[in-house]
C-alpha positions as CSV (number, residue, x, y, z in Angstrom):
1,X,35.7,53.6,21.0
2,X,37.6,53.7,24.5
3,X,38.7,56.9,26.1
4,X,40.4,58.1,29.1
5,X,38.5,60.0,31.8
6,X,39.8,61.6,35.0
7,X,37.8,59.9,37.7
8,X,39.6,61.1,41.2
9,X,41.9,63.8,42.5
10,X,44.2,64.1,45.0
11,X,47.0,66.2,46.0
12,X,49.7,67.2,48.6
13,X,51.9,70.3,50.3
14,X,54.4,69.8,53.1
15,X,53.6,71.1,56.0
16,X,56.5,73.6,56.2
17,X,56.0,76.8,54.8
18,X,58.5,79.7,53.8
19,X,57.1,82.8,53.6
20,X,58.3,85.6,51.8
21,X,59.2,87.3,55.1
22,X,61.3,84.2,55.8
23,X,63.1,84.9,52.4
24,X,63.6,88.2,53.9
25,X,66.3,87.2,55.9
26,X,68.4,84.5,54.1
27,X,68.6,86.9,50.8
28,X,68.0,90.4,49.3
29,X,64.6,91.0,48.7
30,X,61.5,91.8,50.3
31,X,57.7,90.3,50.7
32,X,56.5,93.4,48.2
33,X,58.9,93.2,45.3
34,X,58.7,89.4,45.2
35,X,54.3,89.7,45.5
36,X,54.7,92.1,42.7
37,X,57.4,90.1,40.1
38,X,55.7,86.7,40.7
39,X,52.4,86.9,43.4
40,X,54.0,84.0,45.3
41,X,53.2,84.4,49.0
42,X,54.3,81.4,50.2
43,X,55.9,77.9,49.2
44,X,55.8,74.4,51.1
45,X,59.3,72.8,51.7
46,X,59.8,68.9,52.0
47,X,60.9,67.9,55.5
48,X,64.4,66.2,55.8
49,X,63.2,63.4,56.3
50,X,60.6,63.4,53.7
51,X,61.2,62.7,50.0
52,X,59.4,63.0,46.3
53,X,58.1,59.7,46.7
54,X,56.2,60.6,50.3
55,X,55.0,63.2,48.3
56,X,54.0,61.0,45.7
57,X,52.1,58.6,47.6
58,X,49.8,61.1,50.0
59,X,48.5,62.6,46.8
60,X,47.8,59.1,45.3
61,X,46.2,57.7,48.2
62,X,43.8,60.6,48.1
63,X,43.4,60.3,44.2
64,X,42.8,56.6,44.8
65,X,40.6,57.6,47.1
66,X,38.5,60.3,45.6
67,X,37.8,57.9,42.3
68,X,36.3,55.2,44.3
69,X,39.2,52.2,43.4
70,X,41.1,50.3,45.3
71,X,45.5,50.0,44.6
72,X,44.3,46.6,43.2
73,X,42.5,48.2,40.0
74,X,45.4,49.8,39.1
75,X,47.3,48.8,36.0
76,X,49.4,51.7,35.1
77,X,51.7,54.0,37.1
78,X,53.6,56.9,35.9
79,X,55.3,59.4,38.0
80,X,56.3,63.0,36.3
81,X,59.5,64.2,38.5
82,X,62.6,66.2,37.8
83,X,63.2,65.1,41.5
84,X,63.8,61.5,41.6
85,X,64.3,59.9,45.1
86,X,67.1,57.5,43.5
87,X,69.0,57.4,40.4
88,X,67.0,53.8,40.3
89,X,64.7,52.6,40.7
90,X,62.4,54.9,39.0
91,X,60.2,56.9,41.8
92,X,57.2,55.1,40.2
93,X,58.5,51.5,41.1
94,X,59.2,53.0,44.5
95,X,55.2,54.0,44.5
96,X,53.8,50.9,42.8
97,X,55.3,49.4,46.6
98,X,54.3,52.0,48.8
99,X,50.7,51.3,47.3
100,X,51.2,47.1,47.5
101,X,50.6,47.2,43.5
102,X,52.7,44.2,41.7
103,X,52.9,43.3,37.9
104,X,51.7,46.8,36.1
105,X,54.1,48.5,34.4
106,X,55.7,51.7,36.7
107,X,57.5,54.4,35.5
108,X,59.3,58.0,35.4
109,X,58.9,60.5,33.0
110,X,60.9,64.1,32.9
111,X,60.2,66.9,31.6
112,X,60.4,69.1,34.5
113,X,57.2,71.8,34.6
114,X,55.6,70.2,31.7
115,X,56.0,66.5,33.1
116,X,52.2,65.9,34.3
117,X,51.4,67.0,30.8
118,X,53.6,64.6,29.2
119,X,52.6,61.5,32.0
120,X,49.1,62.2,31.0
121,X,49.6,62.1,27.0
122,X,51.4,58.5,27.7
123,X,48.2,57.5,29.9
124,X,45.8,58.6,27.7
125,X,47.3,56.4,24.8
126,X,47.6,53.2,27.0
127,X,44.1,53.5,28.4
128,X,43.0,54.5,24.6
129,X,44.7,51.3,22.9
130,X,43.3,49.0,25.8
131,X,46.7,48.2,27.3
132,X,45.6,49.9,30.4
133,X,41.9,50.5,32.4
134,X,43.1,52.3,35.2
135,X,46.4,54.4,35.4
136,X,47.2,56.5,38.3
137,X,49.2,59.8,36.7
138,X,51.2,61.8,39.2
139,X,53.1,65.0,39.4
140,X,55.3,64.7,42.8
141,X,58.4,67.3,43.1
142,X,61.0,67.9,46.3
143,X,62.3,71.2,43.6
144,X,63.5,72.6,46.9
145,X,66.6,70.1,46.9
146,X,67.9,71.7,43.8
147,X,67.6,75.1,44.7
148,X,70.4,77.9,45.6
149,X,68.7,79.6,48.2
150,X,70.8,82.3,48.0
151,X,70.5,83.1,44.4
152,X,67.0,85.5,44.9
153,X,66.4,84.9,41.0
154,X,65.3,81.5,41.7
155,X,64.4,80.9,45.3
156,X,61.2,82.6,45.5
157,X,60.0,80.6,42.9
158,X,59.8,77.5,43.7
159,X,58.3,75.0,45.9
160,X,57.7,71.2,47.1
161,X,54.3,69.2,46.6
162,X,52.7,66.5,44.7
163,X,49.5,66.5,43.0
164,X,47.8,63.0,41.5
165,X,44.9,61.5,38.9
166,X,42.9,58.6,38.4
167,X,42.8,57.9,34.8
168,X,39.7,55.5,33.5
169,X,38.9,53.8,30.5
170,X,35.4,55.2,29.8
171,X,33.1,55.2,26.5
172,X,32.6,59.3,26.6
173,X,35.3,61.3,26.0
174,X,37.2,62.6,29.3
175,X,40.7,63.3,27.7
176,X,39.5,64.9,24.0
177,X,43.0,65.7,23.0
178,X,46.8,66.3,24.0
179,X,49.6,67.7,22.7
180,X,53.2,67.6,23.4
181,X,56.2,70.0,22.3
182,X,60.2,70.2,22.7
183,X,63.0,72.1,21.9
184,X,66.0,71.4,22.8
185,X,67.9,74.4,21.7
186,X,66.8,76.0,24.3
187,X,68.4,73.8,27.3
188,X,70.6,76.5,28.8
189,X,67.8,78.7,29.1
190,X,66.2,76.7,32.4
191,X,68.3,74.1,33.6
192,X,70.3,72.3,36.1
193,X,73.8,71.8,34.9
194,X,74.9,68.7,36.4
195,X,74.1,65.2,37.0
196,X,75.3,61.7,36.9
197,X,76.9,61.6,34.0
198,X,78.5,65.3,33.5
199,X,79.6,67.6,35.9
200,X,79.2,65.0,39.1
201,X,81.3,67.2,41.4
202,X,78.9,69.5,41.5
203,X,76.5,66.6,42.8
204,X,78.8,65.8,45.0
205,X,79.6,68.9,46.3
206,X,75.9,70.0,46.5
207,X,75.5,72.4,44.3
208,X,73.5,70.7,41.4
209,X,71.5,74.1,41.3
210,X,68.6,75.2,39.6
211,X,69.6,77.9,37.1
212,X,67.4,80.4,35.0
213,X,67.9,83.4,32.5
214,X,64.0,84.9,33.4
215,X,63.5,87.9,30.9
216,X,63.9,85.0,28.2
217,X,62.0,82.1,30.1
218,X,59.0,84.1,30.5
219,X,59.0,85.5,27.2
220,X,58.6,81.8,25.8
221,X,56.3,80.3,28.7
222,X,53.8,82.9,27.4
223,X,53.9,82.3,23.6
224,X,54.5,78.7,24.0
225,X,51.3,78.1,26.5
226,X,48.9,80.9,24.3
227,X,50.1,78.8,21.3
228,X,48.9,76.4,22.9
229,X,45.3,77.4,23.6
230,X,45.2,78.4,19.7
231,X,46.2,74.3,18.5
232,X,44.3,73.1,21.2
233,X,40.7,74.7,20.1
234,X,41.7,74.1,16.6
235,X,41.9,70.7,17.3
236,X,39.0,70.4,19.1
237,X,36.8,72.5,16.4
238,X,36.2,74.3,20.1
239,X,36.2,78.3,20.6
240,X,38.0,79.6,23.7
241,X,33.6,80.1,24.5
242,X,33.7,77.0,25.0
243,X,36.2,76.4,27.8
244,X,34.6,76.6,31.5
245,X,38.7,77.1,32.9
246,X,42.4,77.0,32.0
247,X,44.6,76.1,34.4
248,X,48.2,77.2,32.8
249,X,51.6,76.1,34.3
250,X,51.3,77.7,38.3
251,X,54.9,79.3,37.6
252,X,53.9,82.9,38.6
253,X,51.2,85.1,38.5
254,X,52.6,87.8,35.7
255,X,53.3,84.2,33.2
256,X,49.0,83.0,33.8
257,X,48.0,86.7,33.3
258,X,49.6,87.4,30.5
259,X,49.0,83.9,28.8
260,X,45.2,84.9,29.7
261,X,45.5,88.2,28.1
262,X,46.9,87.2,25.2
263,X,44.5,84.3,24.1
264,X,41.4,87.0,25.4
265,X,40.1,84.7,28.1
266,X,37.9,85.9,30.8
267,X,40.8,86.2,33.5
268,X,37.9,85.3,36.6
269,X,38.2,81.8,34.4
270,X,41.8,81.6,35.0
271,X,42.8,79.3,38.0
272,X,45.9,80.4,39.9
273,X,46.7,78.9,42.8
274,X,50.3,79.9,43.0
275,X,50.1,81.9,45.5
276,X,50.3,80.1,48.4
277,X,52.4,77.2,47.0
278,X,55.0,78.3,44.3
279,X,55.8,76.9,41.0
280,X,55.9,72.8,42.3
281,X,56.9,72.2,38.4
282,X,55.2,68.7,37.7
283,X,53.1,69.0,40.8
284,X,51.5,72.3,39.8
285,X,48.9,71.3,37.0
286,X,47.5,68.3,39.2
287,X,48.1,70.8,42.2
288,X,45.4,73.2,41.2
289,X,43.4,70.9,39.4
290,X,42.7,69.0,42.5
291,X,42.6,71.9,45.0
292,X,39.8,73.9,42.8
293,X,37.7,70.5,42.2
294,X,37.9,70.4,45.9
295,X,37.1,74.1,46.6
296,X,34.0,73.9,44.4
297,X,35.7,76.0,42.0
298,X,35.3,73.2,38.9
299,X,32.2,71.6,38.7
300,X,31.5,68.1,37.5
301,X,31.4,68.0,33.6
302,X,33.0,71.4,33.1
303,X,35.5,71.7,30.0
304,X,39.1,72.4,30.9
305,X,42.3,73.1,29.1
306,X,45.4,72.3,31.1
307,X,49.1,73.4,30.0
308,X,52.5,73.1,31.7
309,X,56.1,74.9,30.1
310,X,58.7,73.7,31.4
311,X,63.0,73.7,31.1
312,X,64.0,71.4,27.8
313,X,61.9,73.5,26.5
314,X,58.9,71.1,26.9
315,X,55.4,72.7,26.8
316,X,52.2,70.6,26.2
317,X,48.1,70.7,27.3
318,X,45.3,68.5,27.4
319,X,41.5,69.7,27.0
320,X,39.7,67.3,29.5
321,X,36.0,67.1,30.7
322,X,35.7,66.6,34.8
């Protein structure tokens, strides 16, 4: 039997930070009340001149490099973004050149937070069906372009980055199981909108904005990713026990504690890494994957369970061996 196993890493912030001092003086709030609401220090902001693709592509290269393959191998591309540098081509297609990759299929999938989760279901099938060997799965957001950063209920929340896999066809399990969810009744909850095709003034007056009703977001980020835990052991025939880390959805720190709490996991095997980058939405899952593989934090062949929750509502997880 063939399955899918995450081989490399990579992942990558702007260089331009905004701290919560910075906030201090484009809105009303302060570095304390935002620390103690969300635990967000910090969050990375594309340059001007620097787009979801860039993004994209620095935390590929690394990925590509970290699982020992060459942009050749590669026979699958798909690019999670709620951030598209173009309407068209897909961000992916814009990739697959950056990379010098011609003939594998490339493309976009959104589902805003919960995108990675979603790219790396569709990978995992390929790979598991033998239509594909090696796919490279990325999570790449510029989240900062479709912010109102004067409305303090959203802008110190979110941030840019990019955060990539290597997926590879392997004969032990690396990917044991993933599972997706939507619900669409629940679109005006998290949302932008506008776009092409309704409400284009505000596109083209610049003010395609991010908009969010919290209290009621959080509320079903933390049922929907503890839920998740639950279906995802069950699945498995697994015991939370079992489980070395989760790495939830880096949206803020009150949403990963209390999804900790309320499945009982041990909260020092909890990864958070929002602190110092914000809620990237696609990029976050591969985001902290990457950076606590890096740190030393997750060891080679330690069981994780990742999850993201995101406007749709989407929500999904995968339980992967590193």
């Amino acid at each position: 039997m063939i399955y899918s196993k995450i081989s490399g890493t990579g992942s990558y912030l702007p260089e331009k930070t905004l701290t919560n001092h910075d906030l201090e003086a484009m809105v009303d709030t302060n570095h304390d009340w935002i620390m103690a609401r969300t635990g967000i220090a910090e969050r990375h902001i594309a340059a001007e001149d620097e787009f979801t693709c860039d993004l994209a592509e620095k935390a590929s290269r690394l990925a590509i490099e970290d699982a020992g393959v060459t942009a050749s191998d590669i026979d699958l591309i798909i690019v999670a973004t709620t951030t598209a540098d173009q309407v068209f081509p897909s961000t992916a297609c814009l990739l697959q050149e950056r990379l010098g990759i011609s003939g594998p299929p490339a493309f976009d999938v959104q589902a805003v937070c919960a995108g990675f989760m979603f790219a790396l279901d569709v990978a995992d099938k390929f790979i598991r069906t033998g239509t594909a060997r090696c796919a490279l799965v990325v999570g790449a957001e510029t989240f900062s372009r479709i912010i109102d950063w004067s409305d303090r209920r959203t802008c110190i929340l979110f941030g840019d980055g990019g955060g990539a896999v290597v997926l590879q066809a392997n004969d032990a399990p690396g990917v044991y199981s993933t599972h997706l969810h939507s619900d669409g009744r629940h679109k005006d909850l998290l949302c932008v909108p506008s776009g092409v095709s309704r409400n284009y003034e505000a596109v083209k007056a610049g003010t395609a904005f991010t908009t969010m009703e919290g209290g009621e977001v959080f509320k079903w980020a933390v049922k929907a990713m503890s839920d998740l835990v639950e279906e995802t052991l069950k699945a498995n025939d697994m015991h939370k026990d079992d489980l070395d880390w989760l790495i939830p959805h880096q949206a803020n720190v009150r949403i990963i504690n209390a999804v900790g709490r309320r499945v009982g996991f041990d909260p020092d095997k909890v990864i958070a890494t929002v602190g110092h980058h914000g809620n990237t939405s696609a990029a976050s899952v591969p985001l902290a994957l990457d950076e606590s593989i890096r740190n030393g934090t997750i060891k080679s062949g330690q069981l994780i369970l990742l999850e993201g929750f995101g406007g749709g509502f989407t929500w999904g997880s995968a339980l992967v061996r590193v």
